[in-house]
C-alpha positions as CSV (number, residue, x, y, z in Angstrom):
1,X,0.0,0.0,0.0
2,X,1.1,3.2,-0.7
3,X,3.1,5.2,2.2
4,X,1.4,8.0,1.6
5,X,-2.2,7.0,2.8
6,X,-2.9,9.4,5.6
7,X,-4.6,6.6,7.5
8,X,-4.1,3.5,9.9
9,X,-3.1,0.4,8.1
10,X,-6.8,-1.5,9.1
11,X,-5.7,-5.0,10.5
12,X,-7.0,-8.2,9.4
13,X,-9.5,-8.5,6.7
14,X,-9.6,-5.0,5.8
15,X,-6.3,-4.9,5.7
16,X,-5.9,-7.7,3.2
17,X,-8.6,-6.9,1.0
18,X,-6.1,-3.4,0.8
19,X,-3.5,-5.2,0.1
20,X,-5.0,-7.5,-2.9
21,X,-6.8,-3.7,-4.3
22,X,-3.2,-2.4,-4.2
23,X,-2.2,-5.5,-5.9
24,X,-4.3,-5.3,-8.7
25,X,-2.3,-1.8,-9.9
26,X,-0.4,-2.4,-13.0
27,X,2.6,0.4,-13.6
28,X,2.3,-0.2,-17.3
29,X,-1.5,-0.4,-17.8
30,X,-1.1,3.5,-15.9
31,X,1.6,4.8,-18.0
32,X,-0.5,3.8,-21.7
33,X,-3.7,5.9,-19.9
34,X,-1.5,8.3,-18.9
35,X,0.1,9.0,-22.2
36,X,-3.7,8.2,-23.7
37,X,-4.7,11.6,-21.7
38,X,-2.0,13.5,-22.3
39,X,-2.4,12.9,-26.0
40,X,-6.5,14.2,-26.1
41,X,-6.2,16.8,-23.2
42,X,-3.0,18.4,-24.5
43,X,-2.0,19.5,-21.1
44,X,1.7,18.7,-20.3
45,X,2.5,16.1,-17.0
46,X,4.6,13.7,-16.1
47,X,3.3,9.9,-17.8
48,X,5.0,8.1,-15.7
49,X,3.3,4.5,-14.2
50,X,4.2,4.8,-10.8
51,X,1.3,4.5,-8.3
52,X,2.5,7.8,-6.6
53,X,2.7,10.0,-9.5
54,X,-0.2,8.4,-11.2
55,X,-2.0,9.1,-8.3
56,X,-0.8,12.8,-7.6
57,X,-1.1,14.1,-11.3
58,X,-5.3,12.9,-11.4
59,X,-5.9,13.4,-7.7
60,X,-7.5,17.2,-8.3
61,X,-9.5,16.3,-10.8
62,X,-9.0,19.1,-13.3
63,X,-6.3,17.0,-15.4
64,X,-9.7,14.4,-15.7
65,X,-12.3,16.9,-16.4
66,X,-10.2,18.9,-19.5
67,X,-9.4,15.6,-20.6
68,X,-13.3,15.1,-20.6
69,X,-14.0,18.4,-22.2
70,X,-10.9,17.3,-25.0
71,X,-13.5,14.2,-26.0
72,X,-16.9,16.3,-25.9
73,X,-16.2,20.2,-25.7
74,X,-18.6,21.7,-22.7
75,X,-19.1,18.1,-20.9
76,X,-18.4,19.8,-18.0
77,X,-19.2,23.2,-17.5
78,X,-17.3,24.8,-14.3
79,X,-13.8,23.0,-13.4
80,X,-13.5,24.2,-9.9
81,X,-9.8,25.1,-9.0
82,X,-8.3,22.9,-6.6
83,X,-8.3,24.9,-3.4
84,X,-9.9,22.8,-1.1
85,X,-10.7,19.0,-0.9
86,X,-14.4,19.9,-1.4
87,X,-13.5,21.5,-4.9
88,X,-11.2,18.1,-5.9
89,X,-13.8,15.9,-4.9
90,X,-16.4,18.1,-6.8
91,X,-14.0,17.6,-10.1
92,X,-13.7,13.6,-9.5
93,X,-17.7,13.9,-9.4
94,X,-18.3,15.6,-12.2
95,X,-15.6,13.7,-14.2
96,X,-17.4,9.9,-12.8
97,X,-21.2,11.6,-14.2
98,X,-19.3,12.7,-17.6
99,X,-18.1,9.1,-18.0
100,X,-21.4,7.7,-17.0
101,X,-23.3,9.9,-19.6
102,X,-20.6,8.5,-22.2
103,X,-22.0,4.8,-21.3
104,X,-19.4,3.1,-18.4
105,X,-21.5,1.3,-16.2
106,X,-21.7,2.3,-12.8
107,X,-19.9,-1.0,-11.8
108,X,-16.8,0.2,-13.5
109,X,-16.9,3.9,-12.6
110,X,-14.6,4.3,-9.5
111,X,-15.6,6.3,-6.3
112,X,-13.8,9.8,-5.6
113,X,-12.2,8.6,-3.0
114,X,-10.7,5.6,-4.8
115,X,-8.8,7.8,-6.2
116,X,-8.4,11.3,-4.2
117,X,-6.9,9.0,-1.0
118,X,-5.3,6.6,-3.0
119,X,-7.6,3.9,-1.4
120,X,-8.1,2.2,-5.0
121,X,-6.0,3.2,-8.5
122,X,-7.0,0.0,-10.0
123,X,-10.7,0.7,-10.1
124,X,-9.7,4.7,-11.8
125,X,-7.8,2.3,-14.5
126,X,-10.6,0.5,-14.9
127,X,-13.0,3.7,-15.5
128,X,-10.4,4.9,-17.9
129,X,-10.3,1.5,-20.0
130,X,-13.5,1.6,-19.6
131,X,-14.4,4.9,-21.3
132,X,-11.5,4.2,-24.2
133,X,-13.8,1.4,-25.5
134,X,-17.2,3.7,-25.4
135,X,-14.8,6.8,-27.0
136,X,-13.9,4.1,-29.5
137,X,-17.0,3.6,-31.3
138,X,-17.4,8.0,-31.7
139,X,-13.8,7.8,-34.0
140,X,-11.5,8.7,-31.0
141,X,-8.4,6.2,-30.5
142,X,-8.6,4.5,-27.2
143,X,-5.6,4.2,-24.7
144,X,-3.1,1.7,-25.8
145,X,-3.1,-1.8,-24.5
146,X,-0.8,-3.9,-23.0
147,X,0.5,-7.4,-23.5
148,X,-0.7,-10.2,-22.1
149,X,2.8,-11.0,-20.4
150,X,2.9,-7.2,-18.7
151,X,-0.7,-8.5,-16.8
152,X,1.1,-11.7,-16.1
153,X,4.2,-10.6,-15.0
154,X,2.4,-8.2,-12.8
């Protein structure tokens, strides 16, 4: 788990179930979105896989909602500036609605807090794959994959 989460390690099952979310994270699988949002937003970051930066460069949610607005122009009307937690939270939201009116299922549309604590990257990979396949069918090229021996070799 990451060092970084501001919380108590939870103990027993809690803490295992953690542990097998944090286990689930796939450096590779972040850089490819990472580079897939950087390519449609335009914005200039740091693509790197690591679970820290991956974490720290989404975690306001602005980087998410232009990226949003870079698919559909005006799919999210006010990007709040990330002064408070309130306002990052508010940014995650509006970015987990956008996907959801682009057709990702609620099942694979992560929780803000997933992602603004850290608590689960996976399931904001899985929102992001998730949205490349219903982009897809409008004409825009979806994140790149990776290999069956990168998930393997996890």
């Amino acid at each position: 788990m990451a060092s970084d989460y501001h919380r108590p390690r939870p103990a027993g099952v809690a803490g295992a179930i953690m542990d097998k979310q944090a286990a689930k994270f796939n450096e590779q699988e972040a850089h490819n979105l990472l580079e897939w949002v950087k390519e449609l937003s335009k914005e200039e970051f740091d693509t790197s896989g690591k679970r820290e930066n991956f974490r720290e460069v989404l975690r306001d949610g602005q980087l998410l909602c232009k990226f949003v607005n870079a698919i559909k122009p005006g799919t999210i009307k006010k990007i709040m500036k990330p002064i408070s937690n309130f306002n990052c939270m508010e940014n995650l939201n509006q970015f987990c609605t956008a996907v959801k009116d682009f057709g990702v299922i609620t099942e694979e549309t992560f929780q803000s807090v997933d992602l603004f604590e850290g608590r689960d990257l996976f399931s904001v990979c899985v929102t992001l794959q998730s949205l490349g396949r219903k982009v897809e069918k409008l004409g825009i090229p979806a994140p790149k994959p990776i290999s069956k021996e990168d998930i393997l070799n996890v």
